[in-house]
C-alpha positions in Angstrom: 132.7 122.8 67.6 130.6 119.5 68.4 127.4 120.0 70.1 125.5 117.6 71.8 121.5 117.8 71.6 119.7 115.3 73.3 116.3 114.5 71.7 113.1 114.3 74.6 109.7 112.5 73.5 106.5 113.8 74.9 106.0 112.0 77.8 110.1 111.7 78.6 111.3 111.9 82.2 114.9 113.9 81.9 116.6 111.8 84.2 120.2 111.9 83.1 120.0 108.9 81.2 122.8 107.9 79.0 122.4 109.0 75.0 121.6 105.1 73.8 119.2 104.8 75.7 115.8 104.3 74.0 112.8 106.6 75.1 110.6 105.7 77.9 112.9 102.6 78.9 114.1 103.8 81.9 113.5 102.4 85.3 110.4 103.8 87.2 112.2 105.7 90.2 111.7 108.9 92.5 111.8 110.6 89.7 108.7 109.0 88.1 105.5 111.4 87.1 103.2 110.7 90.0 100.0 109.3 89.3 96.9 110.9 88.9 93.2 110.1 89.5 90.4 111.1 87.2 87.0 111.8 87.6 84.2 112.8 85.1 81.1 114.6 85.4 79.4 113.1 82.3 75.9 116.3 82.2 75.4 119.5 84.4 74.0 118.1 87.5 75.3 114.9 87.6 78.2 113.5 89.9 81.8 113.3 89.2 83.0 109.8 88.6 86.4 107.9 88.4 86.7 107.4 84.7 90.7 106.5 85.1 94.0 107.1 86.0 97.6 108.3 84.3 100.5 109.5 85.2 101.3 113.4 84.7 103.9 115.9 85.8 101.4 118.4 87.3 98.0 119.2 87.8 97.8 121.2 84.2 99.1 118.0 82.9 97.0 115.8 84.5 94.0 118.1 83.4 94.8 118.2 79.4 95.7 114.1 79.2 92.2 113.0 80.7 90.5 115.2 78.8 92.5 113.8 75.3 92.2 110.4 76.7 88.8 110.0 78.2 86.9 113.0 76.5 87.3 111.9 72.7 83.9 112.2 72.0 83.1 114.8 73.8 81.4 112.9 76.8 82.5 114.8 79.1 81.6 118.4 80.8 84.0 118.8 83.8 87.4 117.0 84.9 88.7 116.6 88.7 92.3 115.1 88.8 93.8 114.1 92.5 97.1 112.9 93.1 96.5 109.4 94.4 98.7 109.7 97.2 95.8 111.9 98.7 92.8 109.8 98.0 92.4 107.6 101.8 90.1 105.1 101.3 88.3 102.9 104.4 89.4 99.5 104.8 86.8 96.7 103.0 87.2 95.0 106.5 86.0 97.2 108.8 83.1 97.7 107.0 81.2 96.4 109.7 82.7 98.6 112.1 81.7 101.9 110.0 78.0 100.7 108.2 76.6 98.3 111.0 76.2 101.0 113.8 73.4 102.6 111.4 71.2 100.1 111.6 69.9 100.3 115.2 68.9 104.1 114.1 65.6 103.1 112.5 64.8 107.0 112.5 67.4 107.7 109.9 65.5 105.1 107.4 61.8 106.6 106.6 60.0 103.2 106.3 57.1 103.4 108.6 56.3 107.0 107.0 53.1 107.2 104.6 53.3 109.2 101.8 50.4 110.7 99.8 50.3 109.5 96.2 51.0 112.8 94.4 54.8 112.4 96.2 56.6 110.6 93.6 60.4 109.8 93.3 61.1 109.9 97.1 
């Protein structure tokens, strides 16, 4: 009785590929791990920010390899992952359609209030 077993690698896509096939060799397809975006908040208090991306099968996943690849040294106190297929980003070109109408609100920009010395950090 012969039976086939089929070795997978971490990190292997089953795909159906044929049995000489080396690991990780196949073609990137539909059937690709999607990729992943991950942020870091570095101290309590502080904002979450990009630190990298990598591809995983799930949000789990995606979760356990940013923390073994971009907390090694324990730098980090909090992971967010997002699929980047649901990060939308403005255009660089229409910048000046979104930023420019804020200048001619001189009310949002507190320049022409004066503050007493003992206010500090403002």
């Amino acid at each position: 009785m012969n039976i086939l077993i089929k070795k997978f690698y971490y990190g292997d896509i089953p795909d159906g590929a044929s049995e000489n096939e080396k690991p990780n060799t196949h073609k990137l397809s539909e059937t690709s791990w999607p990729l992943w975006e991950v942020f870091m908040r570095s101290k309590q208090g502080l904002d979450h920010k990009h630190a990298g991306s990598l591809h995983a099968a799930d949000a789990q996943m995606a979760i356990e390899n940013a923390r073994d690849v971009y907390t090694r040294r324990q730098e980090g106190i909090s992971i967010w992952v997002v699929e980047s297929k649901y990060i939308h980003a403005s255009n660089p070109d229409d910048s000046e359609m979104f930023y420019e109408p804020s200048e001619d609100k001189v009310y949002r920009h507190p320049t022409f209030y004066d503050l007493p010395d003992e206010v500090k950090h403002m």
